[in-house]
N, C-alpha and C positions, 0 to 999 in steps of 0.2 A: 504494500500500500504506500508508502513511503517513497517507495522509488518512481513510483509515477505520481505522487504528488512531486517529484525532484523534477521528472521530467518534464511536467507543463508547465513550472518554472525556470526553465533552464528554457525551453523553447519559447514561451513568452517572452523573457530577457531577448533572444536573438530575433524575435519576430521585430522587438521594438526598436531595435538598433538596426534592420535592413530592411524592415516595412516591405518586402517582397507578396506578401500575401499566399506564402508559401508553406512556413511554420503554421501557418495558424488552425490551418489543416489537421494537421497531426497532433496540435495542443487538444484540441476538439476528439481527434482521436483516444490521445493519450488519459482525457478524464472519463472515457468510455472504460477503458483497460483498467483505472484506479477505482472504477464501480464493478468492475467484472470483478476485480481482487478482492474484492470484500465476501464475494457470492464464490466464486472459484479462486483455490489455492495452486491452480498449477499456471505456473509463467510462460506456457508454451502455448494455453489457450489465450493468457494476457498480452501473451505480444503478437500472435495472431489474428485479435480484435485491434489493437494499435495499429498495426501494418495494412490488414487489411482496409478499415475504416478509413485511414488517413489516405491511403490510395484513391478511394472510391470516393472521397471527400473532397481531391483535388484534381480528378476528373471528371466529377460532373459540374466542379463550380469554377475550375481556372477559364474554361470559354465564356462563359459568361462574365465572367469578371472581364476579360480581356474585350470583349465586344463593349459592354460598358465605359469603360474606364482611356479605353486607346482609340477614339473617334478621330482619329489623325495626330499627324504629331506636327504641332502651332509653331512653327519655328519663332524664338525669341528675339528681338530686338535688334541684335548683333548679328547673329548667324542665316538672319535671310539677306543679306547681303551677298554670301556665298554664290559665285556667278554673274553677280551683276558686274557691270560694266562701270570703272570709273576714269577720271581725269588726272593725269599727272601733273601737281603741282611743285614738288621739287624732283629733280633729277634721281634717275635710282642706277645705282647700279651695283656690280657684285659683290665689290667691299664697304659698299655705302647707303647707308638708308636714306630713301626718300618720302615724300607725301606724296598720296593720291586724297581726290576727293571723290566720294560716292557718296550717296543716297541723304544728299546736303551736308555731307561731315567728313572733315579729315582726319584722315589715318595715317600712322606711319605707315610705311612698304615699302618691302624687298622683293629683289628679283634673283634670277642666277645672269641675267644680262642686263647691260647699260639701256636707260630706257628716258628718251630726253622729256621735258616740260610739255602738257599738249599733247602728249600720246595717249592713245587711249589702252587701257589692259581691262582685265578680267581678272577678278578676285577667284583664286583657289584656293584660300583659305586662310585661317585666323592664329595664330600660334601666340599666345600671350595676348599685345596691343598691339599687334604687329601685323600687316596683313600680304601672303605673299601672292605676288599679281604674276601675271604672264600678258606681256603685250599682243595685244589685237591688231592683225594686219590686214588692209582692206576691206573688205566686202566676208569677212567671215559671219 
């Protein structure tokens, strides 16, 4: 009895620190298996109803949870930028940071090649406050 009162505390604690909605499952489980301990002495039927239960717990409820919960993913503030198209305001080049402007705001930016003032690039991505561009040629 003891030990699966350890267990629904010990899986609570990690439910609350990763919020995955995965523990909590088998916490559900696990106070099935500490009411079965009380009625049955043998730990083969109790961790049978754990295992079991917790399975069947987060099979029928992780898709719904996920259709709920994951209605697209909102991109934030920063990272829809990613792709967009900006304006070189200071010069960039391989050993040198420069500014682009995109989506009315300057940013630092690095490249792996020299990229002058007035060029247009393309954001591939955010690494700190930093954002590294690739210059846009023509009619791409």
């Amino acid at each position: 009895m003891y030990f699966w009162l350890f267990v629904v505390i010990l899986l609570g604690i990690i439910e609350v620190v990763t919020a995955d909605l995965i523990t909590i499952w088998f916490i559900v489980s696990a106070i099935f298996a500490l009411i079965t301990s009380i009625f049955i002495d043998s730990f083969v039927v109790q961790f049978a109803v754990f295992v079991i239960l917790g399975v069947l717990f987060l099979l029928i409820t992780k898709p719904l949870i996920k259709k709920t919960h994951l209605k697209g993913n909102v991109k934030t503030n920063f990272d829809r930028i990613i792709g967009m198209e900006a304006i070189v305001t200071e010069e960039i080049s391989k050993n040198k940071i420069g500014e682009v402007k995109v989506d009315g705001k300057r940013w630092s930016a690095y490249s792996d090649k020299k990229i002058k003032v007035g060029s247009t690039v393309r954001v591939l991505s955010i690494e700190g406050v930093k954002l590294k561009v690739i210059e846009v040629k023509g009619d791409e």
